[in-house]
NUPA-598948 format. One record per residue (C-alpha): residue number from 1; residue in three letters; y, x, z. Coordinates in pm, 1 decimal, decimal comma. Each point is the difference from the previous one (the first is absolute). Example, Ala and Ser with C-alpha at 12.3 -4.5 7.8 and 13.67 -1.06 7.14 Angstrom:
! NUPA-598948
- resi;resn;north;east;up
- 1;ALA;-450,0;1230,0;780,0 $
- 2;SER;344,0;137,0;-66,0 $
! end
This chain:
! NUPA-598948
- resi;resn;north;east;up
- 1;UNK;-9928,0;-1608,3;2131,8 $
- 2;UNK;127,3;27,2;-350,4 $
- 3;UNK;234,8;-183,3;-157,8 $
- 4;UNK;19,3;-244,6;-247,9 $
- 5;UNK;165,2;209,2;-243,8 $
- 6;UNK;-251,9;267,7;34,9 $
- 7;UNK;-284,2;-249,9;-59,2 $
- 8;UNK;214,3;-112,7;-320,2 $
- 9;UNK;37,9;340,6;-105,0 $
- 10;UNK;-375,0;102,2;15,8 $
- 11;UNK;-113,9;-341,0;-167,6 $
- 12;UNK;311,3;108,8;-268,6 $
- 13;UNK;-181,2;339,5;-9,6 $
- 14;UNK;-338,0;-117,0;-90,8 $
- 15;UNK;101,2;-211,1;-259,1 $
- 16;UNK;153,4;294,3;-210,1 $
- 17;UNK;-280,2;196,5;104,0 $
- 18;UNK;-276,9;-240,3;-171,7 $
- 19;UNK;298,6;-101,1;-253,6 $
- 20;UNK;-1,2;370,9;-133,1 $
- 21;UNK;-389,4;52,8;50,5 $
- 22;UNK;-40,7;-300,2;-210,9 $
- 23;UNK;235,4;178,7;-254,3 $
- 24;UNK;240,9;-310,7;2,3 $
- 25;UNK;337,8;-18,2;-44,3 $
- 26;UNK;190,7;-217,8;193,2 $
- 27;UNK;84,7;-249,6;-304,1 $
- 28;UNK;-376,2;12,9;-67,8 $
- 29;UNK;-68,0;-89,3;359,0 $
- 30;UNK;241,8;-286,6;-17,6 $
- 31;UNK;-135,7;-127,9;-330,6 $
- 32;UNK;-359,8;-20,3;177,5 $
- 33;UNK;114,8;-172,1;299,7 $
- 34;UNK;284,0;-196,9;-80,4 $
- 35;UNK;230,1;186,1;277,2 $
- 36;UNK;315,5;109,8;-135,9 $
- 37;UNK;65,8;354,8;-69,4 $
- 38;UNK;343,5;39,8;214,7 $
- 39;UNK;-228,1;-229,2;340,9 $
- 40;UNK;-289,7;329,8;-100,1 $
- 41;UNK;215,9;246,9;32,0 $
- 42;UNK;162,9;-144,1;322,8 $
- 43;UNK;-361,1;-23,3;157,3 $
- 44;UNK;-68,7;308,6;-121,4 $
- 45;UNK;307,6;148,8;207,9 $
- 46;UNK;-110,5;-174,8;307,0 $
- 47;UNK;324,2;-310,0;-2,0 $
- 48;UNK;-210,1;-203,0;-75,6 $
- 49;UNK;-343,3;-147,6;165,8 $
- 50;UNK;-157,8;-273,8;-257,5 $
- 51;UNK;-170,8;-294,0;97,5 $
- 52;UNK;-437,7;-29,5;-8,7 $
- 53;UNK;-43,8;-136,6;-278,1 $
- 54;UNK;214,3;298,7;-179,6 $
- 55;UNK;-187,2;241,7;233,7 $
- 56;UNK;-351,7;-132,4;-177,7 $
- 57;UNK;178,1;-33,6;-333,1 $
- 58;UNK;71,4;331,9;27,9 $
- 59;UNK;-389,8;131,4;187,3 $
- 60;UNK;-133,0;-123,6;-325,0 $
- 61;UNK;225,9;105,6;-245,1 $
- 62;UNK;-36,4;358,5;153,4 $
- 63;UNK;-324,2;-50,7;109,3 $
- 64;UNK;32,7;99,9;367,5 $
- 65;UNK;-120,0;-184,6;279,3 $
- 66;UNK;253,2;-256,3;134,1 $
- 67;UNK;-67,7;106,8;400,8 $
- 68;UNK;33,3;320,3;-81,6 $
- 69;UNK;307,1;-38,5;-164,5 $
- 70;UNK;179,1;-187,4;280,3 $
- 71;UNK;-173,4;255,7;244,9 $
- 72;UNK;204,1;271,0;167,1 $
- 73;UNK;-304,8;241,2;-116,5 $
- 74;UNK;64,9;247,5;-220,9 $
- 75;UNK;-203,1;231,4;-236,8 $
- 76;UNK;-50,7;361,3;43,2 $
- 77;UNK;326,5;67,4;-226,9 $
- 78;UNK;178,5;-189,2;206,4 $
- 79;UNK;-101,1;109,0;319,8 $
- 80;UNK;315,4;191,4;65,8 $
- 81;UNK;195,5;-295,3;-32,8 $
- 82;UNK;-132,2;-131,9;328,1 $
- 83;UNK;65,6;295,6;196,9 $
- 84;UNK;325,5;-1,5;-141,6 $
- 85;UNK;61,0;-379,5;105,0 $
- 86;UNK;-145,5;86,2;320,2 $
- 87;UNK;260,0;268,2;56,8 $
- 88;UNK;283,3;-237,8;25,4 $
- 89;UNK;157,9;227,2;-277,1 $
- 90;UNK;148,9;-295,7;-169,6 $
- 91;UNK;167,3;-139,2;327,1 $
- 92;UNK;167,9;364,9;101,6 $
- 93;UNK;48,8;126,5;-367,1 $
- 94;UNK;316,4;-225,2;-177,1 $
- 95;UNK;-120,9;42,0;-336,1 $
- 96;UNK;215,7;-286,2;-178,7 $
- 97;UNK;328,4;130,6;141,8 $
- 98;UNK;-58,2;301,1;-310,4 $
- 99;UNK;-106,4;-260,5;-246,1 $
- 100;UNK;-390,3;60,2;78,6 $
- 101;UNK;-216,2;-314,0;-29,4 $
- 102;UNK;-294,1;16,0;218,5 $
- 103;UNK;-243,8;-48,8;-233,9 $
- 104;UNK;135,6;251,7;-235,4 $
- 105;UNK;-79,0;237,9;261,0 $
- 106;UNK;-334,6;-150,2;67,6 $
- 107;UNK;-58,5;32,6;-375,6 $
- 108;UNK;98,6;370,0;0,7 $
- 109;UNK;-255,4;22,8;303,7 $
- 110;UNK;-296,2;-183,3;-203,9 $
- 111;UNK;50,2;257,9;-288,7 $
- 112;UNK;-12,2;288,3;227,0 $
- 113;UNK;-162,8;-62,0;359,6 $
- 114;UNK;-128,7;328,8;113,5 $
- 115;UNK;346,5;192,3;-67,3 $
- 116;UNK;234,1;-288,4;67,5 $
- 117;UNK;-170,8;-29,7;329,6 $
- 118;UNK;6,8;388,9;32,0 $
- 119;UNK;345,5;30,7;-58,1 $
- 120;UNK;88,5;-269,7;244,6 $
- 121;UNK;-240,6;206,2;231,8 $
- 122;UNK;247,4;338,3;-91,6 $
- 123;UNK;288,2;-206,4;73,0 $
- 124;UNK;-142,2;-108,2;359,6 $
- 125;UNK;-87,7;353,5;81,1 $
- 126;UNK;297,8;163,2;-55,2 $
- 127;UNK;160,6;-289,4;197,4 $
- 128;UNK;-194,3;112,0;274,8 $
- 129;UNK;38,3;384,7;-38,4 $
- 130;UNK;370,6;-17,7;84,8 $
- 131;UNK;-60,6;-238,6;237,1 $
- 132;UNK;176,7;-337,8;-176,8 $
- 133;UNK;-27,0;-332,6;116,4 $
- 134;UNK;17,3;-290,1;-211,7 $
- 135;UNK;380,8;-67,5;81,2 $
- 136;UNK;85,6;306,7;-153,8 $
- 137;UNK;-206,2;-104,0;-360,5 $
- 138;UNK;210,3;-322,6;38,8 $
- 139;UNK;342,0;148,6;43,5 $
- 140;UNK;-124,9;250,9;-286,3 $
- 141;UNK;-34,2;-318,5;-240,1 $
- 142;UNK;322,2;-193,3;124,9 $
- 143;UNK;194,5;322,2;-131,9 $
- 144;UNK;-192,8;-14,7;-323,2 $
- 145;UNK;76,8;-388,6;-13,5 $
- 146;UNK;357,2;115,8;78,4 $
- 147;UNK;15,5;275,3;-300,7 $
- 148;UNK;-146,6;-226,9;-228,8 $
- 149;UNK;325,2;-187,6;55,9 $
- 150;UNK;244,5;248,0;42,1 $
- 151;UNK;43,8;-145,3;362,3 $
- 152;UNK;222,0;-296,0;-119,2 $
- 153;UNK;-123,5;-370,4;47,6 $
- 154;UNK;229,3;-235,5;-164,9 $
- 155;UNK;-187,4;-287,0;192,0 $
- 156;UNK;85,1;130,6;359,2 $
- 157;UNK;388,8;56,0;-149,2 $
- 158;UNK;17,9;-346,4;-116,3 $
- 159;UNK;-148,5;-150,9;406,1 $
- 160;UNK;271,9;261,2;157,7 $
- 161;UNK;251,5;-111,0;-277,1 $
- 162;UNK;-52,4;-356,6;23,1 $
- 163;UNK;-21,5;23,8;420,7 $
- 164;UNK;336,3;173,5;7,5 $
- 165;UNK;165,4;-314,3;-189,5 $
- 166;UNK;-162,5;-244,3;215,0 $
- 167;UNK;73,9;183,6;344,2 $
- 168;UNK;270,6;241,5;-47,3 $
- 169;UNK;345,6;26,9;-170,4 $
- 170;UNK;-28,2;164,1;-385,0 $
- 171;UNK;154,0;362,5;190,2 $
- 172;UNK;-110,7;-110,1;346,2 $
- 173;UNK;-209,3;284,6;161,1 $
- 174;UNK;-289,5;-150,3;152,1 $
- 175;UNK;71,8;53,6;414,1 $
- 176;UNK;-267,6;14,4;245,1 $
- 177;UNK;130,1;-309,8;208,6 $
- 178;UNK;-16,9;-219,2;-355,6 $
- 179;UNK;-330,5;149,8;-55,4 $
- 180;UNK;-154,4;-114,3;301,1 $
- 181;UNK;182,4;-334,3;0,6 $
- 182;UNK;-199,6;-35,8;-323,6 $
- 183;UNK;-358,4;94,8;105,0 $
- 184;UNK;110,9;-203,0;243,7 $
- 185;UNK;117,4;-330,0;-86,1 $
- 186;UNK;-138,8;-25,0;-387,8 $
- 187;UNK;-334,9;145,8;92,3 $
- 188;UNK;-24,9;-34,6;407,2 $
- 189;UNK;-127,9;376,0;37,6 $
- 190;UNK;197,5;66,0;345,8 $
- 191;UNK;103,9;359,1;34,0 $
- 192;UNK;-42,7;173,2;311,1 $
- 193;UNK;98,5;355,2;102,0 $
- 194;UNK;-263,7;155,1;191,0 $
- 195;UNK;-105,5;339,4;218,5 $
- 196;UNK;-346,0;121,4;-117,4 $
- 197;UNK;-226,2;159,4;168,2 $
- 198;UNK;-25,9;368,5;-30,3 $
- 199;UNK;-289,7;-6,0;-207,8 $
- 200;UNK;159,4;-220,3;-234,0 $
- 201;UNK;361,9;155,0;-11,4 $
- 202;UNK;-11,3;103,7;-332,1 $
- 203;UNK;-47,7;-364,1;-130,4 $
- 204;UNK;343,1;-154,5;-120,2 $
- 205;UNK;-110,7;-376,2;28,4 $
- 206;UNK;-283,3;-178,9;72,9 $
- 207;UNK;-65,5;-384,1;-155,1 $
- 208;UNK;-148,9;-163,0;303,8 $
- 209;UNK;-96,6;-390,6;-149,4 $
- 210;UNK;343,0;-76,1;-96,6 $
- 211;UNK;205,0;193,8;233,8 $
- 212;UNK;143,5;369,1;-188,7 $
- 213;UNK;0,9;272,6;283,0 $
- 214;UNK;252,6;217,3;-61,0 $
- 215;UNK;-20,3;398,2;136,7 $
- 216;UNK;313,4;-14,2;210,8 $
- 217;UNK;66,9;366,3;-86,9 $
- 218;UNK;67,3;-54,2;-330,8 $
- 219;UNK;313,3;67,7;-148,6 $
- 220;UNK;271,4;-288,4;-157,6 $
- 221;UNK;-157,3;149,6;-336,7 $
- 222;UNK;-331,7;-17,0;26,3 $
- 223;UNK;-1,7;-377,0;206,5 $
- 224;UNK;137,0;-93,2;-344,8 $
- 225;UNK;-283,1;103,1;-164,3 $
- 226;UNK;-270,6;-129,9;224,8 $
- 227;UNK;187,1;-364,9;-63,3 $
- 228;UNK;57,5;44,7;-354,8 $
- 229;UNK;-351,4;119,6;-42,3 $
- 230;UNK;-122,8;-306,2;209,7 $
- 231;UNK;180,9;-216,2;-217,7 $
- 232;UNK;-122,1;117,0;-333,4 $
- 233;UNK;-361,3;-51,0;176,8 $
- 234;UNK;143,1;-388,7;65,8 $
- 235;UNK;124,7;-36,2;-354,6 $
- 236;UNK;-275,2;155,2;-184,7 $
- 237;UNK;-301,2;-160,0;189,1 $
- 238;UNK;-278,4;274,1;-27,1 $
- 239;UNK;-331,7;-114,7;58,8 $
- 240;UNK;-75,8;313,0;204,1 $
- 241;UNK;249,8;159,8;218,1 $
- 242;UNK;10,0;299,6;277,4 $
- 243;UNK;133,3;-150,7;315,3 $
- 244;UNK;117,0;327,3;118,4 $
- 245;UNK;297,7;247,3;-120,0 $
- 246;UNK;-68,4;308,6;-45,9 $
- 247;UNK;-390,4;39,8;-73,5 $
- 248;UNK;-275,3;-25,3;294,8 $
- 249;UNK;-295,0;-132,4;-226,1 $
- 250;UNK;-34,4;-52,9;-378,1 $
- 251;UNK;-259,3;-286,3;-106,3 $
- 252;UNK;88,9;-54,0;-362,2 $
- 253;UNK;132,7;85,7;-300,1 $
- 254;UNK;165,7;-357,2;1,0 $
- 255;UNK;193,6;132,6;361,9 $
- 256;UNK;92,6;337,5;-144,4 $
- 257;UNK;129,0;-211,8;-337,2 $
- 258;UNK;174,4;-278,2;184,5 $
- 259;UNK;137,7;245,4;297,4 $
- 260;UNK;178,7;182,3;-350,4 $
- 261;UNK;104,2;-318,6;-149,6 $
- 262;UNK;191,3;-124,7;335,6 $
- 263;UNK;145,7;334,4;45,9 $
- 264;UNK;110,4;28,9;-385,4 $
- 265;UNK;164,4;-339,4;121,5 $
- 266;UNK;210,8;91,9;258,1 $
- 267;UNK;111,9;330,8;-234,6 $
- 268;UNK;95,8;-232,7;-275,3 $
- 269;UNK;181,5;-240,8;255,4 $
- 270;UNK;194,4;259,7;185,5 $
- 271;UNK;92,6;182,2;-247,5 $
- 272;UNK;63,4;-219,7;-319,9 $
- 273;UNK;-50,7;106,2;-331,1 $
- 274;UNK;285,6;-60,1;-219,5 $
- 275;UNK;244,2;127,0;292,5 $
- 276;UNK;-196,2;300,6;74,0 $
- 277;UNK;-44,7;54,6;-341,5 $
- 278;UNK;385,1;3,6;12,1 $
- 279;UNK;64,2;253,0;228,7 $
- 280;UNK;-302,5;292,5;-158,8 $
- 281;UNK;218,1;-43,0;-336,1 $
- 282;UNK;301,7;124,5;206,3 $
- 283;UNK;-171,4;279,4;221,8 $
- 284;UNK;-173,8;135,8;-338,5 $
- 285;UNK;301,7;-31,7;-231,9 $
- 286;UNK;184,7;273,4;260,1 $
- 287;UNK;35,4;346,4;-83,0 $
- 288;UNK;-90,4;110,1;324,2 $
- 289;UNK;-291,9;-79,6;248,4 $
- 290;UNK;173,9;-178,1;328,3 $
- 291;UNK;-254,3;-36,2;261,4 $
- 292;UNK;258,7;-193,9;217,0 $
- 293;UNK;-14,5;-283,9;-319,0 $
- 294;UNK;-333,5;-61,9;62,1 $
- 295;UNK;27,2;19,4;405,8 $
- 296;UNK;253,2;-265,2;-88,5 $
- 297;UNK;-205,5;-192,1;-138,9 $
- 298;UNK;-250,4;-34,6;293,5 $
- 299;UNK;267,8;-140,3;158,0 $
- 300;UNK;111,0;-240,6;-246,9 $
- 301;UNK;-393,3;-106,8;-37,5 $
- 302;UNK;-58,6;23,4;360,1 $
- 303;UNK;-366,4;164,7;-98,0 $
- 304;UNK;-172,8;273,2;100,6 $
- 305;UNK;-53,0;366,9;-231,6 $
- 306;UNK;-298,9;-108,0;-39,9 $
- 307;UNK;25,5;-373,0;-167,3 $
- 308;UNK;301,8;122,7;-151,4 $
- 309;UNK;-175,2;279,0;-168,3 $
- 310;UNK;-316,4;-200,9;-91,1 $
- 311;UNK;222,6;-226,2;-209,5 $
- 312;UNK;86,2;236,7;-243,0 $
- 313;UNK;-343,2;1,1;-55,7 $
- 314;UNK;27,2;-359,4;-97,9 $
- 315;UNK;254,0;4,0;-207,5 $
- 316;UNK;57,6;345,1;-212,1 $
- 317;UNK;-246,9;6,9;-196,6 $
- 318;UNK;25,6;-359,7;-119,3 $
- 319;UNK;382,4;-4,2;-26,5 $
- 320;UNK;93,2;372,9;-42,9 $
- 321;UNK;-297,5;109,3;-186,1 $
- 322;UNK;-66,5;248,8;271,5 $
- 323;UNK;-409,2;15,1;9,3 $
- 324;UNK;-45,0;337,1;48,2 $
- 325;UNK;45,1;0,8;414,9 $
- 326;UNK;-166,0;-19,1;313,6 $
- 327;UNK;24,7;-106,7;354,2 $
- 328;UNK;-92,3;161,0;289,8 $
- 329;UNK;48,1;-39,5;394,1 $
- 330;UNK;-123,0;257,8;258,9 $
- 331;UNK;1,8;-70,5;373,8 $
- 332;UNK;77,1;324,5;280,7 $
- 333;UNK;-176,2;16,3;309,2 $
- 334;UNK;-27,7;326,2;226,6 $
- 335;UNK;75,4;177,3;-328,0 $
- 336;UNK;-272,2;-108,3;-246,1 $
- 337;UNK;86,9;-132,9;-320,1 $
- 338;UNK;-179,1;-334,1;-87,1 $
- 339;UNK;51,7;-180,3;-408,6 $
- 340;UNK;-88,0;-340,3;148,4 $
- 341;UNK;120,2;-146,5;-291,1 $
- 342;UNK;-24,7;85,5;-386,5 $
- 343;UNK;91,3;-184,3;-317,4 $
- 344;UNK;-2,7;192,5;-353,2 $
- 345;UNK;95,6;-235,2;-337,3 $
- 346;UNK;-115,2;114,2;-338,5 $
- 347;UNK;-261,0;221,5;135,8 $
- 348;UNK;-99,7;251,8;244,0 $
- 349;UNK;315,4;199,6;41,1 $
- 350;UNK;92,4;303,2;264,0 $
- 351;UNK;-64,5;-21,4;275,7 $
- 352;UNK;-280,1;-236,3;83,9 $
- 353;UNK;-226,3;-81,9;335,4 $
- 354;UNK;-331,9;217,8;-113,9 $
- 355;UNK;20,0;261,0;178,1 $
- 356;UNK;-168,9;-97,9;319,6 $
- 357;UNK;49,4;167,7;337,4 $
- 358;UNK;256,6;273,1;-208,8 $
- 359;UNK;427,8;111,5;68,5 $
- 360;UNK;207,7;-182,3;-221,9 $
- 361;UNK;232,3;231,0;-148,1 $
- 362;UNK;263,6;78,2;264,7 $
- 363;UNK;279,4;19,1;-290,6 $
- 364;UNK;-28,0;-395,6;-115,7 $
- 365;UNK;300,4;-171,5;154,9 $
- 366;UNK;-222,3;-254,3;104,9 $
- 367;UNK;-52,6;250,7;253,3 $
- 368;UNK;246,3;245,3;108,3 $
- 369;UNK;231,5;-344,5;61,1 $
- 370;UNK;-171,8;-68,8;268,2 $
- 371;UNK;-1,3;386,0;72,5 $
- 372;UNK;365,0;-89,5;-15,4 $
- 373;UNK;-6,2;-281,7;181,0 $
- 374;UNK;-179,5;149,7;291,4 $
- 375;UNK;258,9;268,4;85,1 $
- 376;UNK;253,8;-278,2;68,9 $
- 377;UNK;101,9;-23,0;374,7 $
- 378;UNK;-90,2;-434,1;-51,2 $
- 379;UNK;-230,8;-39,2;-250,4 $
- 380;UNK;-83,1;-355,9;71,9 $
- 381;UNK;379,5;-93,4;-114,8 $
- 382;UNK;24,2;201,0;-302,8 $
- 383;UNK;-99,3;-108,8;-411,2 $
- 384;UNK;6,4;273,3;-208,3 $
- 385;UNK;1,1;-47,2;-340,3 $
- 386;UNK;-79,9;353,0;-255,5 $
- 387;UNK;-82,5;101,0;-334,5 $
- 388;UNK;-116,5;273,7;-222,6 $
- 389;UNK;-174,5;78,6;-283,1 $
- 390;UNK;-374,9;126,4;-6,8 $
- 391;UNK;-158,1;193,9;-222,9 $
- 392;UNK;-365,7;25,7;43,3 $
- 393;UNK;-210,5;361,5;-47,7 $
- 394;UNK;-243,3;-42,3;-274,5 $
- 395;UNK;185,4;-308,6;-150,5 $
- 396;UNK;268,1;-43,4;-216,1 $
- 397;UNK;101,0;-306,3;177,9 $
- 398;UNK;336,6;-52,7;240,5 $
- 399;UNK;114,8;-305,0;174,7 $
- 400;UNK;333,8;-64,3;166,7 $
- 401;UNK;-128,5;-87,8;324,3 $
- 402;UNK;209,0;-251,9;240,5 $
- 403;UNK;-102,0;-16,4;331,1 $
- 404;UNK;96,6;-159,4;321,7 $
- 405;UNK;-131,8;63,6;342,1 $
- 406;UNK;37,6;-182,6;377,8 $
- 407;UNK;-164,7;-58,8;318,1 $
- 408;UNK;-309,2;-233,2;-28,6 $
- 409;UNK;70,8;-259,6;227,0 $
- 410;UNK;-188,6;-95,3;205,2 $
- 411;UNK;-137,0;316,4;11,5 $
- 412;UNK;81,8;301,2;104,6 $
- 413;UNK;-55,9;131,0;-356,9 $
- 414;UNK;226,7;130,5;-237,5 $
- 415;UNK;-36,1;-143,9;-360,7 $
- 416;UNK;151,6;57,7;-368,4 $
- 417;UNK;-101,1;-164,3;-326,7 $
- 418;UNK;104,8;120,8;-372,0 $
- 419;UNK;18,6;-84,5;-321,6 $
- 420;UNK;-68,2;277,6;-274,3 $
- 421;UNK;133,1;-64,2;-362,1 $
- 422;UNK;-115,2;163,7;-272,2 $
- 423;UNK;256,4;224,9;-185,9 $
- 424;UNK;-32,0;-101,5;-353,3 $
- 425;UNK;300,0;-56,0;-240,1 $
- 426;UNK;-9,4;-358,4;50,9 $
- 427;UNK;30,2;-16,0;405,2 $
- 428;UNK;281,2;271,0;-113,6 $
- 429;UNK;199,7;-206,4;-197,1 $
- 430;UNK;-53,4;-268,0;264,7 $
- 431;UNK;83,3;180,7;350,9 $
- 432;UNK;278,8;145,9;-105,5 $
- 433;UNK;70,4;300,2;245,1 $
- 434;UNK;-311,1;146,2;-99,1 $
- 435;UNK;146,4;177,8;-267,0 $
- 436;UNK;284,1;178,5;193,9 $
- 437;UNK;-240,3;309,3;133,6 $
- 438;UNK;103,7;-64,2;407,7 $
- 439;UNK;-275,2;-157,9;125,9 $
- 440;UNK;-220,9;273,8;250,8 $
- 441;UNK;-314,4;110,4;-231,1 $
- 442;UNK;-333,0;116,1;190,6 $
- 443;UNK;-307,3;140,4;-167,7 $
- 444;UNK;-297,5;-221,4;236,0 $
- 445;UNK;-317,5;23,0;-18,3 $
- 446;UNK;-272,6;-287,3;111,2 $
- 447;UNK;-184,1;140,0;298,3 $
- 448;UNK;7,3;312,5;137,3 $
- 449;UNK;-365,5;28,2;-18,8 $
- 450;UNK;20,7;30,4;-358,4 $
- 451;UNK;389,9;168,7;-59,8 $
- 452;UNK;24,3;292,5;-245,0 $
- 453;UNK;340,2;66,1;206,9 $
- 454;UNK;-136,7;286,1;238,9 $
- 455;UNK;255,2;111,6;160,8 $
- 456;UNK;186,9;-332,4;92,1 $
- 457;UNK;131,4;56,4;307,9 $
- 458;UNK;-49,9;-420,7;78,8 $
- 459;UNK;-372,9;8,8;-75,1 $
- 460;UNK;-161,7;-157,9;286,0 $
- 461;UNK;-414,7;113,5;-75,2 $
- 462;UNK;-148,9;280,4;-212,1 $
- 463;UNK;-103,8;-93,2;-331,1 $
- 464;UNK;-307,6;-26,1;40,2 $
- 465;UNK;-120,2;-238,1;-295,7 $
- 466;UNK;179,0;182,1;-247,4 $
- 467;UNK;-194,8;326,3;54,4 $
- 468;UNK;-301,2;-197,4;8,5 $
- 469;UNK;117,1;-139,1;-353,4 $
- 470;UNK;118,0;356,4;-130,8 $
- 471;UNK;-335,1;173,0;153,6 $
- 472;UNK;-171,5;-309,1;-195,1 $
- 473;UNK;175,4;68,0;-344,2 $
- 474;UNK;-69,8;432,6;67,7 $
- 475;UNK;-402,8;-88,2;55,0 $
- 476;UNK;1,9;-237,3;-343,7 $
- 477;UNK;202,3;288,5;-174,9 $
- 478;UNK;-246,6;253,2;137,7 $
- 479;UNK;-257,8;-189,1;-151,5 $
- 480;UNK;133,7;-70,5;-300,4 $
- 481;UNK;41,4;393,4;-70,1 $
- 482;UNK;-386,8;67,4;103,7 $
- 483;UNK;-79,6;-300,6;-259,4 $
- 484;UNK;152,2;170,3;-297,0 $
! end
């Protein structure tokens, strides 16, 4: 069935169409008809439906028939349109989150049918060559929405600001009994710890009506989390919502967006900004790096590596002009390497999620931490916290690289998540032990797939796609030679 903005949005579309066939402008339309030029250009746009006797003001004045305008058919131009429509495109696709109107895109489809529709076509196929589902295309734009704001939402710090004066002391740490006692009481969620099924051990709650099922193997850490995440779902009201924590089924754009937004919450309220903020300008002023700082830290925060980590995303590059970085978390299980999670600001930096079904380079700390972290006789009870310096083959970039890795409760996985800064003279001048020449450097490469490094003795595959790329480049130059 479609929607009443869709049928506004064709009706807006034929207007313009006869409007321009007509050779009219729209203050020559409005000066024939009597409708004002800003109520046109709203129709045109599909906000605005008008009422019949505009709809046979305007048949005439364009001379089109009135029950074809207010039809749902379409002419052969439009035809793609429909199919479009049909799609659901515009339900899955968030296209005002970038600052896209819907009919500006429908206009750019009008102009050019056959290869707008083609290159939607190109976008599905590849889509389906490596094997992507539509969750994937949404989590794809909610780190685009995220870039285009350098991760920081000054909206979700003001609700986490403003609920840590109304419920907590100004340096009160939020605790997991106050917490609950709030879902609780203020918005009668009751909280209830809870043994899952096998199937469903990897969940780490479960919103059952208004009862919060808690995994009882989580950790004091990550029970925070869940309630500080439930409460930023409480506070913020979302009109869609996932019901379960982590991921079993993505319906919407709307669920990935609001599942961000809660969890951005519960970031911003457990570790506030002006306090945090605080304690980075001390760790960054020293003229060493002190790993046991930041493992102090945790402590203080009561957070896990990885919320703790994903904050700096938040707030470096909007308070320490640090925009140049990128976050990453990888997840161990019988010794393969997974980047589960990826987040690069100010464009597509090293490394990046690409290179499907590929070994990560074996030198990132992001991975031989939890090499590390594997060889200890209790994994499950250690945090390990790392850093170096990587300089990529083939680029003149290098990031100081901080890393952190533990066991993935509540499974048996091993996790580590990092942020990568890049070196430039300003994120010199602002960490301040990077000029002192002790951190570890390490030449890295991206995959081993494609590593000019042949005789690393931590490669983990052949290279097989770079000799397909350098066997490439010989046949063009082969060519080339023949040609002259």
């Amino acid at each position: 069935m479609i929607s009443k903005e869709h049928i506004r949005l064709i009706f807006g579309l034929k207007i313009k169409q006869a409007r321009q066939e007509k050779g009219l402008s729209l203050s020559e339309l409005a000066q024939k008809t009597g409708i004002s030029v800003s109520y046109l250009n709203e129709i045109e746009k599909g906000k605005k439906y008008p009422q019949s006797e505009k709809i046979a003001t305007l048949a005439e004045t364009l001379g089109v028939n009135y029950d074809w305008l207010v039809s749902l058919k379409l002419n052969k131009k439009l035809l793609p349109l429909s199919k479009l429509l049909a799609s659901g495109f515009f339900e899955e696709f968030p296209l005002e989150i970038f600052g896209i109107e819907p009919a500006q895109f429908l206009e750019i489809l009008v102009n050019a049918p056959d290869k707008v529709t083609a290159f939607i076509s190109t976008l599905l196929e590849i889509a389906r060559s490596y094997d992507m589902q539509i969750e994937e295309f949404y989590f794809s734009a909610l780190r685009s929405y995220q870039e285009m704001h350098e991760n920081y939402f000054a909206d979700i710090e003001a609700e986490a600001k403003k609920c840590r004066e109304i419920y907590f002391a100004a340096s009160q740490i939020p605790q997991t009994q106050t917490l609950q006692k709030i879902l609780e009481e203020k918005f009668h969620i009751q909280v209830q710890e809870f043994e899952f099924e096998p199937s469903l051990q990897h969940l780490r709650s479960l919103l059952k009506g208004k009862t919060l099922l808690i995994n009882r193997l989580l950790n004091e850490e990550q029970r925070r989390f869940v309630l500080a995440r439930e409460l930023g779902y409480a506070i913020l009201k979302p009109t869609h919502r996932t019901y379960t924590f982590s991921w079993v089924e993505v319906k919407s754009f709307e669920e990935v967006l609001s599942n961000f937004r809660a969890s951005y919450f519960a970031g911003a309220l457990l570790l506030p900004e002006n306090e945090l903020l605080a304690d980075l300008d001390v760790f960054f002023s020293k003229e060493n790096f002190e790993a046991d700082f930041l493992i102090n830290l945790l402590a203080k925060y009561h957070v896990s590596p990885e919320t703790f980590l994903y904050r700096f995303t938040n707030l470096l590059p909007k308070h320490f002009g640090l925009n140049e970085l990128f976050f990453l978390r990888f997840d161990n299980a019988e010794n393969q390497f997974n980047l589960t999670k990826e987040l690069h600001l100010s464009g597509l930096h090293n490394p990046h999620a690409s290179a499907l079904g590929e070994h990560y380079c074996r030198r990132w700390i992001s991975i031989s931490i939890l090499q590390d972290l594997q060889q200890k006789p209790n994994p499950e009870r250690e945090i390990l916290c790392k850093a170096q310096i990587s300089e990529y083959y083939n680029s003149d970039n290098r990031y100081w690289v901080l890393a952190m890795a533990r066991s993935l409760s509540p499974t048996p996985a091993l996790s580590s998540v990092a942020v990568g800064i890049k070196i430039t003279s300003h994120s010199q001048k602002v960490i301040q032990f990077l000029q002192n020449g002790a951190l570890l450097v390490r030449k890295v490469g991206e995959t081993c797939e494609r590593c000019i490094a042949h005789n690393c003795p931590e490669r983990a595959a052949k290279a097989t796609i770079l000799q397909k790329l350098e066997r490439q480049k010989a046949s063009r130059e082969a060519i080339a030679r023949l040609l002259l």
